[in-house]
Kinemage of the C-alpha trace (Angstrom):
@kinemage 1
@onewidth
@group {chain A} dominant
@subgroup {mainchain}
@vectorlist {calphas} color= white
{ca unk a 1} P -16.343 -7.350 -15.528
{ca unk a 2} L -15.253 -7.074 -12.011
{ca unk a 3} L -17.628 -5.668 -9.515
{ca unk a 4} L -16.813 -1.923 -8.821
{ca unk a 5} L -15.747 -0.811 -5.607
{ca unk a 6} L -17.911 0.299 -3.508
{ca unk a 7} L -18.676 2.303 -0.317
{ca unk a 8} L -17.315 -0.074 2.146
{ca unk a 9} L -14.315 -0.890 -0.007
{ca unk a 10} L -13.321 2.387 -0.318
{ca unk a 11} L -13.330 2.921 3.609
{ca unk a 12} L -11.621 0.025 3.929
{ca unk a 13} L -9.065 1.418 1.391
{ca unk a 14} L -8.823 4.406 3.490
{ca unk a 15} L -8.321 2.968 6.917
{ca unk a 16} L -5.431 1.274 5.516
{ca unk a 17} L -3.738 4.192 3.881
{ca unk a 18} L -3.912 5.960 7.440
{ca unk a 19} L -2.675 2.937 8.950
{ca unk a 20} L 0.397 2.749 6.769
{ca unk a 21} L 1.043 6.889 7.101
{ca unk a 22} L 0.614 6.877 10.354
{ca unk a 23} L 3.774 4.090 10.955
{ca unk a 24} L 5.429 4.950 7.716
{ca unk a 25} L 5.461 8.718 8.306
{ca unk a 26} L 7.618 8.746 11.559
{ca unk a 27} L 9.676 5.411 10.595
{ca unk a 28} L 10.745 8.060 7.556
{ca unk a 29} L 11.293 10.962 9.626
{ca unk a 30} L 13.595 9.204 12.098
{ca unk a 31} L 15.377 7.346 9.488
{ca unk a 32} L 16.347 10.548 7.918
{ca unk a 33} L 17.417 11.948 11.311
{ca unk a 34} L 19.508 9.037 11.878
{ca unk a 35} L 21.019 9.357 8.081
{ca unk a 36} L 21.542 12.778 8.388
{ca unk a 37} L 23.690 12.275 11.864
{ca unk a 38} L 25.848 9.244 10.883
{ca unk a 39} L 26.112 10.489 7.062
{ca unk a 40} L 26.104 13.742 7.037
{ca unk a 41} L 23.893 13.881 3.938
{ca unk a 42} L 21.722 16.454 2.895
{ca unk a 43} L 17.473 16.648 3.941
{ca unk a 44} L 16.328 15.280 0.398
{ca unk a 45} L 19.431 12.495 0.531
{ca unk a 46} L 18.475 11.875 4.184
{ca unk a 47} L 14.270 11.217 3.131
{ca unk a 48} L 15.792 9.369 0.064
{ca unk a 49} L 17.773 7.090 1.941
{ca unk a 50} L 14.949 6.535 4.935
{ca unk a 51} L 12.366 5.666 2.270
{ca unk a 52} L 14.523 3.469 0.198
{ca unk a 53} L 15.251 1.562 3.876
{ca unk a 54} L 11.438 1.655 4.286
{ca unk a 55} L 10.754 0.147 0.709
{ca unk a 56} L 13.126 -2.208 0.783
{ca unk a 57} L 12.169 -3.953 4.543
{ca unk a 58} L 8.325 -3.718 3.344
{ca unk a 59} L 9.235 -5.458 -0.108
{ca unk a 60} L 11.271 -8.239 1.685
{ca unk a 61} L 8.309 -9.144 4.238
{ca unk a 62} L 5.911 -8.930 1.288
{ca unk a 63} L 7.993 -11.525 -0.664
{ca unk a 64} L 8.452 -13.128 2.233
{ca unk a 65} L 4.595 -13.640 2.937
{ca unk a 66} L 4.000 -14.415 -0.571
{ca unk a 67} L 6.368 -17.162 -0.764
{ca unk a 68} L 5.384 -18.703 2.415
{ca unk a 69} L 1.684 -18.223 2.033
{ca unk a 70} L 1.337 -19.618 -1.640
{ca unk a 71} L 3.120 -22.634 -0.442
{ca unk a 72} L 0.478 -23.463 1.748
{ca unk a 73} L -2.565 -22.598 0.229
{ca unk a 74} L -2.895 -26.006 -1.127
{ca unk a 75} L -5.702 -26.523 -4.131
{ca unk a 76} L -7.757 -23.684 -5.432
{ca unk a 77} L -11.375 -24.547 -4.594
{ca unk a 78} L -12.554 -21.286 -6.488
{ca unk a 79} L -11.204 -18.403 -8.097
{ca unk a 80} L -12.961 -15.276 -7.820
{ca unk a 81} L -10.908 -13.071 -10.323
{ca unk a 82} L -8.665 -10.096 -9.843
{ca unk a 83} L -8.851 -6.705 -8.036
{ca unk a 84} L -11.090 -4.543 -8.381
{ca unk a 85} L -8.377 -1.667 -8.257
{ca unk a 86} L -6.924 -2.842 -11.158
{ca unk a 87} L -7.238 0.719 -13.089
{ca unk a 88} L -6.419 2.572 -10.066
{ca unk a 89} L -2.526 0.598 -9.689
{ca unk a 90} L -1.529 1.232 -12.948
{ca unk a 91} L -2.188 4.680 -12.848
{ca unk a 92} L -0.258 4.781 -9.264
{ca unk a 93} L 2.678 3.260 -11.329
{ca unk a 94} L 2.486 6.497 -14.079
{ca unk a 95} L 2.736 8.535 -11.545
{ca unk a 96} L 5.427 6.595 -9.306
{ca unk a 97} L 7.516 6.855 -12.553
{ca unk a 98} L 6.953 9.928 -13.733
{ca unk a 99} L 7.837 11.123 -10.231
{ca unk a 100} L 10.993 9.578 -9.851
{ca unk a 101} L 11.826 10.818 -13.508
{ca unk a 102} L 11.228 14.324 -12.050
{ca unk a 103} L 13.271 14.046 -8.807
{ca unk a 104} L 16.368 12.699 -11.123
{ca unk a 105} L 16.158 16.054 -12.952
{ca unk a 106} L 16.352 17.716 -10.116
{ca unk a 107} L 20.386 17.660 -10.305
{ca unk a 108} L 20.145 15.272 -6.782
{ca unk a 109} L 23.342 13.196 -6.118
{ca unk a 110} L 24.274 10.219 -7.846
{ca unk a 111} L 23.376 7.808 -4.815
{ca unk a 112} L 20.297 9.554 -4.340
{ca unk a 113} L 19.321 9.063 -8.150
{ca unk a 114} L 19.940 5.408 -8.131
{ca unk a 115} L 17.949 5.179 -4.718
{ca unk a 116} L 14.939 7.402 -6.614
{ca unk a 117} L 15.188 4.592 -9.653
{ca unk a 118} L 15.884 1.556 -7.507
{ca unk a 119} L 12.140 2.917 -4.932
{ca unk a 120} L 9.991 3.219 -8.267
{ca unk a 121} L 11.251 0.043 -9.600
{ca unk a 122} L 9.939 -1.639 -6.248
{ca unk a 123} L 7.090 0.022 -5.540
{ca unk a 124} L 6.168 -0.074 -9.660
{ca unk a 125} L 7.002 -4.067 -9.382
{ca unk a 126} L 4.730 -4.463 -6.411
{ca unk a 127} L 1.245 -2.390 -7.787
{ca unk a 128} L 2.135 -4.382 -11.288
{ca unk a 129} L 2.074 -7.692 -9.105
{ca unk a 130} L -0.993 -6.682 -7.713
{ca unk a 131} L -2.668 -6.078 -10.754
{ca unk a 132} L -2.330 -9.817 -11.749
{ca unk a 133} L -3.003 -11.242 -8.456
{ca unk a 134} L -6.203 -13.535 -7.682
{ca unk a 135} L -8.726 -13.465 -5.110
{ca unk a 136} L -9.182 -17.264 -4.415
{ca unk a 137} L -10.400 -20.175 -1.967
{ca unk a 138} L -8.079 -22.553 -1.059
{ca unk a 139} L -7.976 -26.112 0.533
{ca unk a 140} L -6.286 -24.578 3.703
{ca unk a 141} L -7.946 -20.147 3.770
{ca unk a 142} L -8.829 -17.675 1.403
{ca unk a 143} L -5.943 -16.215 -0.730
{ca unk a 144} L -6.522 -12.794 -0.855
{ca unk a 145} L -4.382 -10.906 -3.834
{ca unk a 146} L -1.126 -11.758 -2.146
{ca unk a 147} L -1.560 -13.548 1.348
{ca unk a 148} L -3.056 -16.425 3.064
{ca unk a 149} L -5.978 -15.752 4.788
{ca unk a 150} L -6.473 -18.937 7.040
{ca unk a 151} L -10.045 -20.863 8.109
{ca unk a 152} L -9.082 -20.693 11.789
{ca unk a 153} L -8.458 -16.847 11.694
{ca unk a 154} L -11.829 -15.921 10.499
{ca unk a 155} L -14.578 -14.942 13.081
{ca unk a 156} L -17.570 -13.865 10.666
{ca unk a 157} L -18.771 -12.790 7.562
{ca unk a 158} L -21.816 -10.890 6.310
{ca unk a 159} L -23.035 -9.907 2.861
{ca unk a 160} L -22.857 -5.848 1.724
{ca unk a 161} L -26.475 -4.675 1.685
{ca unk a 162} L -25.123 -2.337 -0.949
{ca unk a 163} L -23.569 -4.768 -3.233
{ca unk a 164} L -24.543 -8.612 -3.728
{ca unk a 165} L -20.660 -9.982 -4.286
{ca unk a 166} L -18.930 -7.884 -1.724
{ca unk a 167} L -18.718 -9.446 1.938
{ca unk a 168} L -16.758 -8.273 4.807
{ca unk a 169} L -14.927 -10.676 6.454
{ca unk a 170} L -13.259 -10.231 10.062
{ca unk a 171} L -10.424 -11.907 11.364
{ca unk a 172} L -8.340 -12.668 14.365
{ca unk a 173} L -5.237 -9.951 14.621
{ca unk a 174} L -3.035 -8.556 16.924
{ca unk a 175} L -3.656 -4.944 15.326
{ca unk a 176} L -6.951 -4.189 17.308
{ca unk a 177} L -7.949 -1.497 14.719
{ca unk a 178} L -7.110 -4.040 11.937
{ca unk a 179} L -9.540 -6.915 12.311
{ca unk a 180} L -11.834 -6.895 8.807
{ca unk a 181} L -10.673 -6.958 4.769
{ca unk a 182} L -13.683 -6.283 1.978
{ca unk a 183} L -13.782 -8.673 -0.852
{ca unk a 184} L -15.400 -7.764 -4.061
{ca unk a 185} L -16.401 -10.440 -6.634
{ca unk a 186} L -18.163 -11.504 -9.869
{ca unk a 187} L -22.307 -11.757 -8.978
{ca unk a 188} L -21.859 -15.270 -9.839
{ca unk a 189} L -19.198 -17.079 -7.553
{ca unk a 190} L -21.285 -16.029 -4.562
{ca unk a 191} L -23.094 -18.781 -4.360
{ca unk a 192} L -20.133 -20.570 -3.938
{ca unk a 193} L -17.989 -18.708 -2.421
{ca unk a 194} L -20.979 -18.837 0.286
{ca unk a 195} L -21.225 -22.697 0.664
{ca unk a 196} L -17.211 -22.906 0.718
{ca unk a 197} L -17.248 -20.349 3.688
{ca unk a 198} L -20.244 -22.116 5.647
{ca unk a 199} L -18.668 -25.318 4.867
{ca unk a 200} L -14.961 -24.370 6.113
{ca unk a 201} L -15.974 -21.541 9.502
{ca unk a 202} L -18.473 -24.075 10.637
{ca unk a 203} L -15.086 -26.325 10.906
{ca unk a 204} L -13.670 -23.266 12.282
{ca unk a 205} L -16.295 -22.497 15.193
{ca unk a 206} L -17.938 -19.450 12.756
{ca unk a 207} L -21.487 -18.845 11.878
{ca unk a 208} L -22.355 -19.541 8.269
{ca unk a 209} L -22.620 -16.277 6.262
Protein backbone atom coordinates (compact mmCIF):
# COMPACT_ATOMS: atom_id res chain seq x y z
CA UNK A 1 0.00 0.00 0.00
CA UNK A 2 1.18 3.38 -0.90
CA UNK A 3 2.54 5.56 1.79
CA UNK A 4 -0.16 8.11 2.98
CA UNK A 5 0.26 11.62 2.54
CA UNK A 6 1.54 13.38 4.91
CA UNK A 7 2.12 16.83 6.50
CA UNK A 8 4.53 18.15 4.05
CA UNK A 9 2.65 16.69 1.11
CA UNK A 10 -0.32 18.21 1.93
CA UNK A 11 1.37 21.78 2.10
CA UNK A 12 2.88 21.12 -0.85
CA UNK A 13 -0.61 20.26 -2.27
CA UNK A 14 -1.77 23.50 -1.01
CA UNK A 15 0.86 25.86 -2.27
CA UNK A 16 0.06 24.60 -5.58
CA UNK A 17 -3.67 25.00 -5.51
CA UNK A 18 -2.98 28.80 -4.56
CA UNK A 19 -0.55 28.98 -7.20
CA UNK A 20 -2.94 27.80 -9.88
CA UNK A 21 -6.04 30.19 -8.34
CA UNK A 22 -4.12 32.83 -8.06
CA UNK A 23 -3.19 32.82 -12.22
CA UNK A 24 -6.26 30.89 -13.11
CA UNK A 25 -8.68 33.16 -11.24
CA UNK A 26 -7.94 36.47 -13.17
CA UNK A 27 -6.96 34.61 -16.61
CA UNK A 28 -10.96 33.54 -16.10
CA UNK A 29 -12.20 36.79 -15.15
CA UNK A 30 -10.65 38.64 -18.09
CA UNK A 31 -11.48 36.00 -20.50
CA UNK A 32 -15.06 36.41 -19.66
CA UNK A 33 -14.74 40.21 -19.96
CA UNK A 34 -13.27 39.85 -23.26
CA UNK A 35 -16.19 37.15 -24.29
CA UNK A 36 -18.73 39.15 -23.01
CA UNK A 37 -17.48 42.39 -25.21
CA UNK A 38 -16.77 40.68 -28.58
CA UNK A 39 -19.81 38.09 -28.07
CA UNK A 40 -22.17 39.59 -26.40
CA UNK A 41 -22.93 36.47 -24.34
CA UNK A 42 -24.37 36.25 -21.14
CA UNK A 43 -22.07 36.17 -17.41
CA UNK A 44 -22.45 32.24 -17.02
CA UNK A 45 -21.74 31.82 -21.11
CA UNK A 46 -18.94 34.39 -20.71
CA UNK A 47 -17.15 32.14 -17.40
CA UNK A 48 -18.12 29.06 -19.56
CA UNK A 49 -16.36 30.08 -22.48
CA UNK A 50 -13.11 31.65 -20.42
CA UNK A 51 -12.75 28.34 -18.56
CA UNK A 52 -13.22 26.09 -21.48
CA UNK A 53 -10.22 28.50 -23.18
CA UNK A 54 -8.37 27.94 -19.87
CA UNK A 55 -8.87 24.03 -19.94
CA UNK A 56 -8.19 23.59 -23.19
CA UNK A 57 -4.51 25.72 -23.36
CA UNK A 58 -3.60 23.85 -19.90
CA UNK A 59 -4.58 20.34 -21.47
CA UNK A 60 -2.53 21.07 -24.69
CA UNK A 61 0.80 22.07 -22.67
CA UNK A 62 0.15 19.07 -20.42
CA UNK A 63 0.06 16.72 -23.48
CA UNK A 64 2.55 18.54 -24.77
CA UNK A 65 5.01 17.94 -21.73
CA UNK A 66 3.97 14.45 -21.51
CA UNK A 67 4.80 13.59 -24.94
CA UNK A 68 8.04 15.32 -24.97
CA UNK A 69 9.13 14.30 -21.53
CA UNK A 70 8.35 10.44 -21.84
CA UNK A 71 10.37 10.49 -24.95
CA UNK A 72 13.30 11.30 -23.16
CA UNK A 73 13.23 9.66 -20.06
CA UNK A 74 15.12 6.83 -21.47
CA UNK A 75 15.15 3.35 -19.24
CA UNK A 76 13.32 3.06 -15.99
CA UNK A 77 16.00 2.46 -13.34
CA UNK A 78 13.17 2.09 -10.61
CA UNK A 79 9.63 2.41 -10.26
CA UNK A 80 8.30 3.67 -7.16
CA UNK A 81 4.47 3.09 -7.73
CA UNK A 82 1.58 5.45 -8.16
CA UNK A 83 0.17 8.52 -6.32
CA UNK A 84 -0.58 8.68 -3.29
CA UNK A 85 -3.80 10.81 -4.16
CA UNK A 86 -5.13 8.16 -5.93
CA UNK A 87 -8.59 8.11 -3.79
CA UNK A 88 -8.69 11.75 -3.64
CA UNK A 89 -8.80 12.12 -8.00
CA UNK A 90 -11.42 9.90 -8.44
CA UNK A 91 -13.57 11.43 -6.12
CA UNK A 92 -12.60 15.00 -7.83
CA UNK A 93 -13.90 13.27 -11.08
CA UNK A 94 -17.61 12.40 -9.19
CA UNK A 95 -17.85 15.57 -8.43
CA UNK A 96 -16.46 17.23 -11.80
CA UNK A 97 -19.30 15.12 -13.37
CA UNK A 98 -21.89 15.42 -11.29
CA UNK A 99 -21.29 19.17 -11.54
CA UNK A 100 -21.38 19.55 -15.05
CA UNK A 101 -24.58 17.24 -15.03
CA UNK A 102 -26.08 19.97 -12.78
CA UNK A 103 -25.07 23.10 -14.76
CA UNK A 104 -26.70 21.28 -18.05
CA UNK A 105 -30.00 21.24 -16.11
CA UNK A 106 -29.78 24.47 -15.51
CA UNK A 107 -31.64 25.29 -19.00
CA UNK A 108 -27.94 27.10 -20.11
CA UNK A 109 -27.51 27.49 -23.94
CA UNK A 110 -26.69 24.87 -26.21
CA UNK A 111 -22.95 26.08 -26.75
CA UNK A 112 -22.58 26.54 -23.22
CA UNK A 113 -23.81 22.83 -22.53
CA UNK A 114 -21.44 21.29 -24.92
CA UNK A 115 -18.58 23.58 -23.42
CA UNK A 116 -19.85 22.26 -19.64
CA UNK A 117 -19.54 18.43 -21.21
CA UNK A 118 -16.52 19.01 -23.41
CA UNK A 119 -14.48 20.89 -19.57
CA UNK A 120 -15.50 17.67 -17.47
CA UNK A 121 -14.48 15.37 -20.14
CA UNK A 122 -10.90 17.10 -19.96
CA UNK A 123 -10.46 17.76 -16.68
CA UNK A 124 -12.16 13.99 -15.82
CA UNK A 125 -9.50 12.57 -18.58
CA UNK A 126 -6.63 14.34 -16.91
CA UNK A 127 -7.31 13.27 -12.82
CA UNK A 128 -8.12 9.59 -14.50
CA UNK A 129 -4.55 9.88 -16.20
CA UNK A 130 -3.17 10.77 -13.08
CA UNK A 131 -4.47 8.05 -11.25
CA UNK A 132 -2.45 5.54 -13.42
CA UNK A 133 0.62 7.50 -13.65
CA UNK A 134 4.11 6.29 -12.09
CA UNK A 135 6.54 7.87 -9.96
CA UNK A 136 9.86 6.57 -11.52
CA UNK A 137 13.80 6.98 -12.02
CA UNK A 138 14.97 7.21 -15.25
CA UNK A 139 18.33 6.92 -17.20
CA UNK A 140 18.15 10.75 -17.96
CA UNK A 141 15.73 12.47 -14.28
CA UNK A 142 13.08 11.40 -12.19
CA UNK A 143 9.61 10.99 -13.87
CA UNK A 144 7.33 12.34 -11.63
CA UNK A 145 3.44 11.23 -12.43
CA UNK A 146 3.50 13.08 -15.71
CA UNK A 147 6.84 15.10 -16.34
CA UNK A 148 10.49 14.83 -16.57
CA UNK A 149 12.22 15.88 -13.76
CA UNK A 150 15.93 16.17 -15.02
CA UNK A 151 19.48 15.29 -12.96
CA UNK A 152 20.87 18.73 -13.80
CA UNK A 153 17.77 20.60 -12.38
CA UNK A 154 17.96 19.18 -8.98
CA UNK A 155 19.85 21.14 -6.18
CA UNK A 156 19.12 18.85 -3.00
CA UNK A 157 17.24 16.42 -1.33
CA UNK A 158 16.55 15.49 2.29
CA UNK A 159 14.56 12.72 3.94
CA UNK A 160 10.95 13.70 5.88
CA UNK A 161 11.69 13.32 9.60
CA UNK A 162 8.00 12.52 9.70
CA UNK A 163 7.86 9.83 7.19
CA UNK A 164 10.81 7.37 6.08
CA UNK A 165 9.77 7.22 2.06
CA UNK A 166 8.85 10.81 1.57
CA UNK A 167 11.82 13.24 0.49
CA UNK A 168 11.62 16.71 -0.68
CA UNK A 169 13.41 17.43 -3.53
CA UNK A 170 14.26 21.12 -4.84
CA UNK A 171 14.90 22.14 -8.16
CA UNK A 172 16.11 24.85 -10.43
CA UNK A 173 12.90 27.11 -11.72
CA UNK A 174 12.13 30.27 -12.97
CA UNK A 175 8.96 30.45 -10.55
CA UNK A 176 10.93 31.66 -7.39
CA UNK A 177 8.05 30.48 -5.09
CA UNK A 178 8.04 27.14 -7.02
CA UNK A 179 11.40 25.50 -6.41
CA UNK A 180 10.55 21.97 -4.33
CA UNK A 181 7.94 18.81 -5.25
CA UNK A 182 7.32 16.00 -2.23
CA UNK A 183 7.59 12.46 -3.29
CA UNK A 184 5.95 9.76 -1.34
CA UNK A 185 6.97 6.08 -1.77
CA UNK A 186 6.81 2.40 -0.71
CA UNK A 187 9.30 2.00 2.70
CA UNK A 188 11.19 -0.26 0.55
CA UNK A 189 12.52 1.50 -2.72
CA UNK A 190 14.27 4.00 -0.48
CA UNK A 191 17.17 2.44 -0.33
CA UNK A 192 17.37 2.69 -3.80
CA UNK A 193 15.88 5.39 -4.73
CA UNK A 194 18.73 6.88 -2.30
CA UNK A 195 21.83 5.33 -4.07
CA UNK A 196 20.22 6.28 -7.63
CA UNK A 197 19.97 9.98 -6.38
CA UNK A 198 23.61 10.07 -4.76
CA UNK A 199 24.81 8.30 -7.72
CA UNK A 200 23.14 10.73 -10.46
CA UNK A 201 23.34 14.67 -8.24
CA UNK A 202 26.88 13.83 -7.42
CA UNK A 203 27.14 13.85 -11.48
CA UNK A 204 25.03 16.80 -11.18
CA UNK A 205 27.19 18.97 -8.61
CA UNK A 206 24.43 17.92 -5.58
CA UNK A 207 25.10 16.57 -2.20
CA UNK A 208 24.08 12.97 -1.70
CA UNK A 209 20.78 12.73 0.24
Amino acid sequence: MLAQANHAEASCGHRDFLVCAAVGIPLLVLGAFSASILLGTSLIDSLVISGSGISGVAFTVVLIVWLRDRGTAGPVLLDCGGPAAEYSCRLAVAVLLLGALVMISTGRSRMSQTLIVLNALIGSGLLISHTFSRLQVCERGIWCYGSLLKWSRITSCEWDRESDATSRIRFRTWLPWYGGVILSMLSEHKTAMTELLATHSSAAGVSPP
